[in-house]
C-alpha positions in Angstrom: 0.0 0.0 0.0 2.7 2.4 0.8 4.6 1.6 -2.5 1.2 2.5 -4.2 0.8 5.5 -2.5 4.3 6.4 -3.5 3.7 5.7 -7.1 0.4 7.6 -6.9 1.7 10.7 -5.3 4.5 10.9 -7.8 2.2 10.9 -10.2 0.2 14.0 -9.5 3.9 15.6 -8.8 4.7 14.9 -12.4 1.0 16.3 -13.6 1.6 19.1 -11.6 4.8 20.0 -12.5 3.6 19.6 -16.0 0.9 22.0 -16.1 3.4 24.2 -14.2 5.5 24.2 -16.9 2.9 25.0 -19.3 1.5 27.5 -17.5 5.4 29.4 -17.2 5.5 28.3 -21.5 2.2 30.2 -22.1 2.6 33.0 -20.0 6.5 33.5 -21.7 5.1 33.0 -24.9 2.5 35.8 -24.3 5.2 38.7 -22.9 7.6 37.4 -26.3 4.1 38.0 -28.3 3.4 41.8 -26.8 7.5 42.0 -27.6 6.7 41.4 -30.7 4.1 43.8 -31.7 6.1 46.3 -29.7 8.8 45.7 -32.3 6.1 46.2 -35.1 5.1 49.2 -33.7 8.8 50.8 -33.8 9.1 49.9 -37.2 5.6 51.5 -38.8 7.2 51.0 -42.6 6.9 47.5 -42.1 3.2 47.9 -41.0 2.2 50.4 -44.1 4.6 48.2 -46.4 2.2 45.1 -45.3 -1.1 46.2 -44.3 -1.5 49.7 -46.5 0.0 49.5 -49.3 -1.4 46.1 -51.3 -4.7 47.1 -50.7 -3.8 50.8 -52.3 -1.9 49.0 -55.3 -4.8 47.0 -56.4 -7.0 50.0 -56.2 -5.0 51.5 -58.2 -5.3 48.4 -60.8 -8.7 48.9 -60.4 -9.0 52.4 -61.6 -6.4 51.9 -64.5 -8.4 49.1 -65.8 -11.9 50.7 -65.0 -14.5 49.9 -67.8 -15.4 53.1 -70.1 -19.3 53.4 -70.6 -18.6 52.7 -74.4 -16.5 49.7 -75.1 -13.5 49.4 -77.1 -14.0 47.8 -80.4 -11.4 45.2 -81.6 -10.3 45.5 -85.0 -11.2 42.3 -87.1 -11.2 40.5 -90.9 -13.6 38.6 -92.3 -12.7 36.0 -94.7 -15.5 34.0 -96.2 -14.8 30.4 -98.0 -18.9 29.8 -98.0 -20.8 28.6 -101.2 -24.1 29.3 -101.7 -24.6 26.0 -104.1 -24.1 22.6 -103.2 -24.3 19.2 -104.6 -27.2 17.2 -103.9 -25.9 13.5 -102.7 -28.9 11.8 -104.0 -29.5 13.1 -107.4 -26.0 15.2 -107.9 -28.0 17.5 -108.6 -26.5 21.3 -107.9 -29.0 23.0 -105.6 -29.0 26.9 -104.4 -29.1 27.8 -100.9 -29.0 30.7 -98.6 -25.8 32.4 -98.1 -25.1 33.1 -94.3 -21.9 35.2 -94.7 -24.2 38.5 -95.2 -26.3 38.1 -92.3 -22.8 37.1 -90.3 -21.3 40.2 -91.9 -24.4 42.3 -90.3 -23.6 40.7 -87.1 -20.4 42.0 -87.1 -21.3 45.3 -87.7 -24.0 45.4 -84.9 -21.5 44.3 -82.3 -20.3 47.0 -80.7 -17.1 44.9 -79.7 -16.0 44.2 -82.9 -14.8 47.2 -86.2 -15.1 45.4 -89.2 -11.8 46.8 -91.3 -11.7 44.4 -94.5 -13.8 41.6 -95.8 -12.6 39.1 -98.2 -15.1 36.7 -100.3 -12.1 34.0 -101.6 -14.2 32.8 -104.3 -13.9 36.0 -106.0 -10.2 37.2 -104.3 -8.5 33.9 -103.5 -5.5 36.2 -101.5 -7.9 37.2 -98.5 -6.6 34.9 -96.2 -3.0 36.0 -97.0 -3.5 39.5 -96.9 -5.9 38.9 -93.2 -2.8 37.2 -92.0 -0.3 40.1 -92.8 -2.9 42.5 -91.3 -2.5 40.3 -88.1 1.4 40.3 -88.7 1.5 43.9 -88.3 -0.8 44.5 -85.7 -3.3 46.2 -88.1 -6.4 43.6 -86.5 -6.5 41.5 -83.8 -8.5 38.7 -85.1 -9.4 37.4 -88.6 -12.6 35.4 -88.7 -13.1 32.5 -91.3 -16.2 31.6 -92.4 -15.9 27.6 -93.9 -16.8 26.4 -97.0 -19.8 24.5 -95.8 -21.0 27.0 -92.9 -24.3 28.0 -95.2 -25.1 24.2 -96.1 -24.8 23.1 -92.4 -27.2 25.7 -91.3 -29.8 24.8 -94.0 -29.4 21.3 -93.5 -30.2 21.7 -89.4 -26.4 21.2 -88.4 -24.3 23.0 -86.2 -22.3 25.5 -88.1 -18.9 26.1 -86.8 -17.4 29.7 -87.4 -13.0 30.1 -87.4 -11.4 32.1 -85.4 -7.6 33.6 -85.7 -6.3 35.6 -83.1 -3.6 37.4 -82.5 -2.0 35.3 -79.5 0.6 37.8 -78.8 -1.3 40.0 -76.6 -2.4 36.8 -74.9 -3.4 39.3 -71.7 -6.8 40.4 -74.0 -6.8 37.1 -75.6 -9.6 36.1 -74.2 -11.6 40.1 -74.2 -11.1 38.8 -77.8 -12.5 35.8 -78.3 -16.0 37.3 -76.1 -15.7 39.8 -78.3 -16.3 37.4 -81.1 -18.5 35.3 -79.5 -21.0 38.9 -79.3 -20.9 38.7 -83.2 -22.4 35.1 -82.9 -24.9 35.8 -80.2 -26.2 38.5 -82.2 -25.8 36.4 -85.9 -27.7 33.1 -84.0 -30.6 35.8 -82.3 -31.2 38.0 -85.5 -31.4 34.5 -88.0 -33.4 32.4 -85.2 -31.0 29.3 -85.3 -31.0 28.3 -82.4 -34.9 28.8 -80.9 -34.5 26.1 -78.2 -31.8 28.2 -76.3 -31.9 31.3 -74.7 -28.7 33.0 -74.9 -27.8 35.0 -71.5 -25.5 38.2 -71.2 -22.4 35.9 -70.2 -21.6 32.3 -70.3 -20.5 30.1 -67.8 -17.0 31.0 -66.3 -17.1 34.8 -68.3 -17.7 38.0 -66.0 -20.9 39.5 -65.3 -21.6 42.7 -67.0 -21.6 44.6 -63.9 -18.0 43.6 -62.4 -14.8 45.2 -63.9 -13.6 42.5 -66.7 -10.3 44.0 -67.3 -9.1 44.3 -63.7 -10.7 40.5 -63.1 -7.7 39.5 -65.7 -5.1 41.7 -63.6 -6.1 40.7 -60.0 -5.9 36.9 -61.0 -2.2 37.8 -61.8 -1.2 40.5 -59.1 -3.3 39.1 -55.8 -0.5 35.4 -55.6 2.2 37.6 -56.2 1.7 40.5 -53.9 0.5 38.0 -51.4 3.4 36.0 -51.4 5.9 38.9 -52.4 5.3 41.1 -49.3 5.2 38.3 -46.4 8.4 37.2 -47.5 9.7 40.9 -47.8 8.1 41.3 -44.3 9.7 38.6 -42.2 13.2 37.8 -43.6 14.6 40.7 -41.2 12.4 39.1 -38.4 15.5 37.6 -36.4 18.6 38.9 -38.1 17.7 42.7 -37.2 17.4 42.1 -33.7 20.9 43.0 -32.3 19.6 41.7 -28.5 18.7 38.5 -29.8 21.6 36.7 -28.1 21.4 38.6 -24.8 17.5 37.4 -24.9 19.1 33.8 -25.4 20.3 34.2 -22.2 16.9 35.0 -20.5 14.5 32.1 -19.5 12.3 32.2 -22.6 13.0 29.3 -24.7 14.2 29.2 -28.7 11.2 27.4 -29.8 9.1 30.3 -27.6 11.0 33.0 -29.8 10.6 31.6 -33.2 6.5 30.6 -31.8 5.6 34.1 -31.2 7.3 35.7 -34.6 5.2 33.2 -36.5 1.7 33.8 -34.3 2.7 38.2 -34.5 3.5 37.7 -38.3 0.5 35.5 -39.1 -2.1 38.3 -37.2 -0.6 40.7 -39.5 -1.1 38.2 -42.6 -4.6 38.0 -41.4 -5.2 41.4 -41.1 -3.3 42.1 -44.6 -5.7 39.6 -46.4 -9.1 41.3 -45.5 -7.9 44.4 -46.3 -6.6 43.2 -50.0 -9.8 41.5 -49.9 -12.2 44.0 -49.6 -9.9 46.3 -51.9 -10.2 43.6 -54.5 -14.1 43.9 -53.9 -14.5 47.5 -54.1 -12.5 47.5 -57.2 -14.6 45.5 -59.2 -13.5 42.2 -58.9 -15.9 39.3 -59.5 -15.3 36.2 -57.5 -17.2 33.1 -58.7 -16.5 30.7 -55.8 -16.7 30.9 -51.8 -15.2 34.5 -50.2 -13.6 31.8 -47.8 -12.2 29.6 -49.9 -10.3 32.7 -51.4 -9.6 34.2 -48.1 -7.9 30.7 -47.1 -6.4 30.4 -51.0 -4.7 34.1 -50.0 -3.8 33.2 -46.7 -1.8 29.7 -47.3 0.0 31.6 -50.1 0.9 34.5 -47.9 2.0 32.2 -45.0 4.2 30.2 -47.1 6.0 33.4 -48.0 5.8 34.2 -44.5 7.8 30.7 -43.8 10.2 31.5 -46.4 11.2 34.6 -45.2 11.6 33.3 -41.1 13.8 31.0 -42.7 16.3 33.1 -44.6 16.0 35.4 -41.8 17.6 32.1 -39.6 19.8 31.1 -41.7 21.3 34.6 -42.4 24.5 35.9 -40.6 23.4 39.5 -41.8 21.2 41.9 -43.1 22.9 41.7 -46.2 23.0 38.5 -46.7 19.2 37.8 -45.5 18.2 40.2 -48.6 20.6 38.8 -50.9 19.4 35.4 -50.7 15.7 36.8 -50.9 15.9 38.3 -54.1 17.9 34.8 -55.6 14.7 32.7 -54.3 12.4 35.2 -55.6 13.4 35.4 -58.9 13.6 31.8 -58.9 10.3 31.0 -58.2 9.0 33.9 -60.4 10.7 32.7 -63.1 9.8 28.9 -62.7 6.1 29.7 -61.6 4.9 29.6 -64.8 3.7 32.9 -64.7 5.5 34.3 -67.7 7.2 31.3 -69.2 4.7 27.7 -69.6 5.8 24.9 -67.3 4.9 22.7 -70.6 8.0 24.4 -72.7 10.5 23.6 -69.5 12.8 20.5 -69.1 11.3 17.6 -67.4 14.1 18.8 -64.9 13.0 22.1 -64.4 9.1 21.1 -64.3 9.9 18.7 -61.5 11.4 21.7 -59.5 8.7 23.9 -60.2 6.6 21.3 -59.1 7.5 22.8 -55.3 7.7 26.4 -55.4 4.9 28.2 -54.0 3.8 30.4 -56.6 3.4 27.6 -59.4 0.4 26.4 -57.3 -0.9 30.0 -55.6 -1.9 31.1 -58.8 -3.3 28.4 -60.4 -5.4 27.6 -57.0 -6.5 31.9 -57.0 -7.3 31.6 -59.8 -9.7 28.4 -60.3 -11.0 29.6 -57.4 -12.2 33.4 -58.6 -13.0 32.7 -62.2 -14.2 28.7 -61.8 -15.6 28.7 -57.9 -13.5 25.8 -57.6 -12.7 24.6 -53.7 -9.9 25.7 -51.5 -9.4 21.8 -50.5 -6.9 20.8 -53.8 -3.6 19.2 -54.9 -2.4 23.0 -54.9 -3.3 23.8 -51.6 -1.8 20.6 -49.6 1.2 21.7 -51.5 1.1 24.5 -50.4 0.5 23.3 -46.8 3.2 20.9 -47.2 5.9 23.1 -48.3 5.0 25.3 -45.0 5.5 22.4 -43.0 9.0 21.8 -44.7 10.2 25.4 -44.3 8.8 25.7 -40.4 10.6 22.3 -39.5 14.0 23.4 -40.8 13.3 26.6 -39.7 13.2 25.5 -36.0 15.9 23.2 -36.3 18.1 25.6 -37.8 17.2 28.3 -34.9 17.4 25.3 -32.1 20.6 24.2 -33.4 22.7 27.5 -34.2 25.0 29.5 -32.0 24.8 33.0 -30.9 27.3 35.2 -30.3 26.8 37.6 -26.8 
């Protein structure tokens, strides 16, 4: 009995001098937290730099690409290879029918997104296409239509008609303004000739931007929100540990390493979260449409911006110096720009290169932004437990590095 009253008693000891010890951990971790935003506070540039000014810049997108009340035309070519006579299969007989490339034609000169500059009827001038494509050369148009040889027999037959379209793909940032600006032509060419009774054609179609949102800054947020996100956290934290010049005195004090690095990562993350709602609700009052959940694009924002968060504590432990933290900054950032597929295809890298793409952060932010804004697609993807895992990664060795390192006093 006394052996088990031993046993018991040292038990409760040990549960006691556990929650102790947690209680001391918590109530460190607090006073290093209020350190923390005291540091903040000294520092206000930081503070504008992350909470200010993204939410100013993408206003500022949003009034540069703010829809006039009378949109821009595109200039375009027609090109028509329709006949009006085909050969009957039963009889071989030749048979007239109606020619659609007038009505088409009409189309395009109703739509107020298209300026009809030149059309070509290659039955009669067999060099329109060649002449359409040195327009598009020069810049001269930004899209030639083709009409097919058997577009008019198609339609009088009941089939579906199919319309060409060639577009000048080197201004792929309107690339697709252009193609909706075709597709307005066809809405108004399939309304005015009653083709297609059984359908009613809305404003937009599925994925496009409502009328009411700002299309052009839709295209420029999907770009700029991922790399501003992920840009300024990692500009914001990879000072975070080498800039403080007391951080081996504080060494010496009872708060633990792990207690440090914990309450950089809970003061930088409140700051990530305040950063996010306020680029949010810029992004809103700009004009920008978001087709899936607000949440799903808050989290999409805030696993991106964490991850640069991650990155930056890291460089910032394994740095000697100011100087060295922002050197190695800007070589991982223009790394990962460059390999995020943001200006240069993953498809047209080497298999190398795409399999080390495959882990930086802002070859999955984007794509994940942006299915989630334009598509409504979920949060809850292959991109974002990337995302999550590369995090993981970066706080692990972050730790270790900071646990294992020696400071100078």
């Amino acid at each position: 009995m006394n052996k088990d009253s031993t046993n018991t008693n040292s038990f409760k000891n040990d549960i006691i001098k556990s929650l102790q010890s947690f209680k001391n951990s918590f109530f460190r971790l607090l006073k290093q937290i209020k350190k923390e935003f005291r540091l903040l506070r000294t520092d206000p540039w930081n503070l504008v730099i992350a909470i200010l000014i993204p939410p100013g810049i993408i206003l500022l997108f949003s009034f540069m690409n703010a829809e006039s009340g009378t949109p821009t035309a595109i200039d375009v070519v027609v090109v028509s290879n329709d006949s009006n006579t085909f050969i009957n299969p039963n009889n071989f007989t030749e048979q007239s029918l109606d020619n659609y490339s007038k009505p088409y034609l009409d189309a395009v000169n109703k739509s107020v997104y298209l300026n009809l500059i030149e059309f070509y009827n290659a039955s009669e001038y067999p060099y329109g296409m060649e002449e359409a494509r040195e327009k598009l050369r020069w810049g001269e148009i930004k899209c030639i239509i083709v009409i097919p040889v058997d577009f008019s027999e198609f339609l009088e037959l009941g089939l579906p008609g199919q319309l060409q379209c060639v577009p000048d793909t080197s201004d792929f940032q309107n690339l697709q303004k252009n193609l909706n600006s075709v597709y307005d032509s066809i809405q108004i060419f399939t309304r005015d000739n009653n083709l297609t009774p059984q359908f009613y054609l809305e404003g937009y179609e599925e994925f496009a931007i409502p009328p009411d949102y700002n299309f052009k800054f839709n295209s420029t947020a999907v770009l700029i929100l991922p790399l501003m996100i992920f840009g300024i956290a990692n500009v914001l934290t990879i000072l975070v540990i080498v800039k403080e010049k007391p951080i081996a005195r504080l060494l010496l004090t009872p708060v633990k390493r792990a207690e440090i690095l914990i309450s950089k990562y809970i003061t930088y993350g409140s700051v990530l979260l305040i950063q996010n709602i306020a680029m949010i609700l810029a992004s809103l009052a700009g004009g920008l449409y978001v087709k899936g959940s607000m949440m799903d694009l808050f989290g999409a924002l805030y696993i991106l911006g964490y991850v640069g968060m991650s990155m930056g504590i890291f460089i910032s432990a394994i740095s000697k110096s100011k100087t060295e933290a922002n050197q190695l900054f800007f070589a991982f950032f223009i790394v990962i720009i460059l390999l995020s597929g943001l200006f240069v295809p993953l498809d047209s890298m080497p298999i190398y290169l795409q399999i080390f793409a495959a882990i930086l952060p802002l070859t999955h932010g984007d794509p994940m932004i942006s299915a989630i804004i334009s598509k409504g697609k979920s949060l809850f993807g292959y991109n974002f437990f990337i995302l999550l895992i590369v995090s993981l990664v970066l706080n692990i060795i972050t730790f270790i590095v900071f646990l294992r390192r020696r400071y100078e006093v």
